[in-house]
N, C-alpha and C positions, 0 to 999 in steps of 0.2 A: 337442854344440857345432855351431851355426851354421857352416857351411862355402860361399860362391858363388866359384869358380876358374873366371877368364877364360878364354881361349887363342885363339890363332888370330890374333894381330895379328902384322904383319909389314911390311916393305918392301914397298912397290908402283907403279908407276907409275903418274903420273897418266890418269885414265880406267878405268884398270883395278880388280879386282873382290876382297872380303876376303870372310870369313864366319868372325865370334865366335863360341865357344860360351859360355856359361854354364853349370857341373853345379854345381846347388843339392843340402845333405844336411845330413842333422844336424834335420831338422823336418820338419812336413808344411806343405809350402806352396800346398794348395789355394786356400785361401782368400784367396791372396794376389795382387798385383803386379809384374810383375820388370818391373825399368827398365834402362836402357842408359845412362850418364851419359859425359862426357867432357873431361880437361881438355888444353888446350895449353899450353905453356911462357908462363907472364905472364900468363893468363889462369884468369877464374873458372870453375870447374865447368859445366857446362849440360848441362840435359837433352837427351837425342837420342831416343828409341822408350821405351816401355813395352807393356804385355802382362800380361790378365788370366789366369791358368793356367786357370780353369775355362772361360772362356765364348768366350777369346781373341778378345775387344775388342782394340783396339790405340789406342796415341795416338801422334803425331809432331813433332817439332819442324817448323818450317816448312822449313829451311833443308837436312831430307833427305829432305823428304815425295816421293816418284816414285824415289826415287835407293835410299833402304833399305827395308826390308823385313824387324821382328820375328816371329819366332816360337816355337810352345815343343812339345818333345819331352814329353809328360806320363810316361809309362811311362819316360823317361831323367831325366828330371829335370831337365831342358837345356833354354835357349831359347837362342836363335842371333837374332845381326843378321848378314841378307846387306847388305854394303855395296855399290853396280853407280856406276858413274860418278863415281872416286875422284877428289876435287878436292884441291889441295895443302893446301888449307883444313881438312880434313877430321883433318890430319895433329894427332894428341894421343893423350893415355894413355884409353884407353875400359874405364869399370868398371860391373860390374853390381849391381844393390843391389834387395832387396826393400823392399817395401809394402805396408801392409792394404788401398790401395787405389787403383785408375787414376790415377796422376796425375803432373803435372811438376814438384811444389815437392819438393827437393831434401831439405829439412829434415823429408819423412814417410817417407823412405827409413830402413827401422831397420837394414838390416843391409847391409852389401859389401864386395864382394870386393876384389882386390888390385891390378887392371888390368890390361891388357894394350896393349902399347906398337904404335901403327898411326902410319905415316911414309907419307905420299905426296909420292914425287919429282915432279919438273916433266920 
């Protein structure tokens, strides 16, 4: 069974610095994509980082490119977003989801996890 468990989201204040993990199990996910998706209260879903396991490409939403920063533990099975210059904006539930392949349409994510809840104060 397909298993991605967030963790790491927390209270923070604005400006200040998060780091998600993602531990993926249950498959081999070489061949695959892990994304970082996010939603806010009232709001649609949207992509934030992806990350290829093998060759670790990366892709970025515009709106965190310079600020985040994904990557992936291969031997852990883990990829992390460091979040650095937390905006109050930023604040939603961040879940991770794989993919057969780079990218930000939401509906090619086949599998994800469960979120984890990231709040930035003002």
């Amino acid at each position: 069974q397909v298993q991605l468990v967030e963790s790491g989201g927390e209270l923070v204040q604005a400006g200040g610095s998060l780091r998600l993990s993602c531990a993926a199990s249950g498959r081999t996910f070489s061949s695959y994509a892990m994304g970082w998706f996010r939603q806010a209260p009232g709001k649609e879903r949207e992509f934030v980082a992806a990350i290829r396991w093998g060759a670790g490409n990366t892709l970025y939403a515009d709106s965190v490119k310079g600020r985040f920063t994904m990557s992936r533990d291969n031997a852990k099975n883990t990829v992390y977003l460091q979040m650095n210059s937390l905006k109050a904006e930023d604040t939603a539930v961040y879940y991770c989801a794989a993919s057969r392949g780079l990218t930000a349409a939401t509906n090619l994510y086949v599998y994800w996890g469960q979120g984890t809840q990231v709040t930035v104060s003002l």
